[in-house]
C-alpha positions as CSV (number, residue, x, y, z in Angstrom):
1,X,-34.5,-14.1,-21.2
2,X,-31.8,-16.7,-19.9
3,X,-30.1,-16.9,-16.8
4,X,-26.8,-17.2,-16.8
5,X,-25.0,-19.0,-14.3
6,X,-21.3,-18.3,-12.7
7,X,-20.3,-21.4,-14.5
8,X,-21.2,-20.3,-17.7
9,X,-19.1,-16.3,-17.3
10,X,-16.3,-16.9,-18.9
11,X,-13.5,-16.8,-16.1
12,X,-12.0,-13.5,-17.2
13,X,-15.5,-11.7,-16.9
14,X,-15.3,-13.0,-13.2
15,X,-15.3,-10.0,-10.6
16,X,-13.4,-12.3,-8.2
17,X,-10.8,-12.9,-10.8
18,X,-10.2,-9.6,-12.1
19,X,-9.6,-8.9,-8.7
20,X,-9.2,-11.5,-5.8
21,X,-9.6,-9.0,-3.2
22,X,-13.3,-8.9,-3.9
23,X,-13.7,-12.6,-1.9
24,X,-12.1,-11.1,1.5
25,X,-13.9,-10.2,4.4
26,X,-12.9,-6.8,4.8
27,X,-13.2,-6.0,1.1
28,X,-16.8,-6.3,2.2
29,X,-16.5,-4.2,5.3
30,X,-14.4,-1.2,3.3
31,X,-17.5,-0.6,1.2
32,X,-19.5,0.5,4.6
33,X,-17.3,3.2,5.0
34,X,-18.8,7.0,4.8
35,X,-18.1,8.1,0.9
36,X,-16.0,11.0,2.2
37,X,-13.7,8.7,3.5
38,X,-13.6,5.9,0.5
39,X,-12.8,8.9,-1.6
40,X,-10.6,10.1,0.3
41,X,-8.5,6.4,0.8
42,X,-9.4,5.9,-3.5
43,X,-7.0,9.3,-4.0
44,X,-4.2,8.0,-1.6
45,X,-4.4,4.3,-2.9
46,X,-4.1,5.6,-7.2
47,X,-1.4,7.8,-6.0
48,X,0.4,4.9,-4.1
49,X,-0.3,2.9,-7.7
50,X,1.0,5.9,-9.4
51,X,4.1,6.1,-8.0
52,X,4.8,2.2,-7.8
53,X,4.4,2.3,-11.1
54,X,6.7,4.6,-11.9
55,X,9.6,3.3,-9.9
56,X,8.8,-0.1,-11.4
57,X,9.6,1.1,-15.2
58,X,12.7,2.9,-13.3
59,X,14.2,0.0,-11.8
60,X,13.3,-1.9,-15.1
61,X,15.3,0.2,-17.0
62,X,18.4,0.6,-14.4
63,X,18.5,-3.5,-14.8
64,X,17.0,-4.1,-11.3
65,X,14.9,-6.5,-12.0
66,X,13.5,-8.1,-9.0
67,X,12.7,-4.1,-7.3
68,X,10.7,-3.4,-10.9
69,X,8.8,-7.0,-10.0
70,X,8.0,-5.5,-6.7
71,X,6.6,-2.2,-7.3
72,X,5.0,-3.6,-10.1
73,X,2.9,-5.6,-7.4
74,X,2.5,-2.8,-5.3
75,X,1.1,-1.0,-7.8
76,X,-1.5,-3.8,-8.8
77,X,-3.0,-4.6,-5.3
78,X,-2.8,-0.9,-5.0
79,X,-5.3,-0.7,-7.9
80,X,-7.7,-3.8,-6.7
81,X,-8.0,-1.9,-3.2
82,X,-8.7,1.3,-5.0
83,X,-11.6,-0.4,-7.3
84,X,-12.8,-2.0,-3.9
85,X,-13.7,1.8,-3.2
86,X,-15.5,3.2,-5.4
């Protein structure tokens, strides 16, 4: 069996580029919490995403561009912090 390298993923497979959260500190410290409380964060976090999302394809069709860019964001680092949970 070969060994594959990081050099030889290809970058999409990458955990740290599907979601650059994974290379902070904390993102390290989060997983220690109890599993009652990552759960608990995961719920709040995909309902934050949710939502975002949401008022993202609102403001997108009202014209209002640059708010739709921004919840669109919120609702993407919203997601990586959830997946840093589970």
């Amino acid at each position: 069996m070969a060994i594959i390298t990081p050099s030889e993923v290809p970058r999409s497979l990458r955990p740290s580029v599907r979601n650059p959260l994974i290379e902070l500190p904390a993102a390290r410290e989060i997983q220690s919490l109890p599993e009652d409380t990552r759960k608990h964060l995961r719920a709040l976090l995909l309902d934050i995403r949710a939502s975002a999302q949401m008022k993202a394809q609102h403001s997108w069709r009202f014209s209002k561009a640059p708010m739709a860019f921004y919840w669109k964001v919120v609702a993407v680092y919203a997601g990586h912090i959830a997946r840093l949970l589970r």
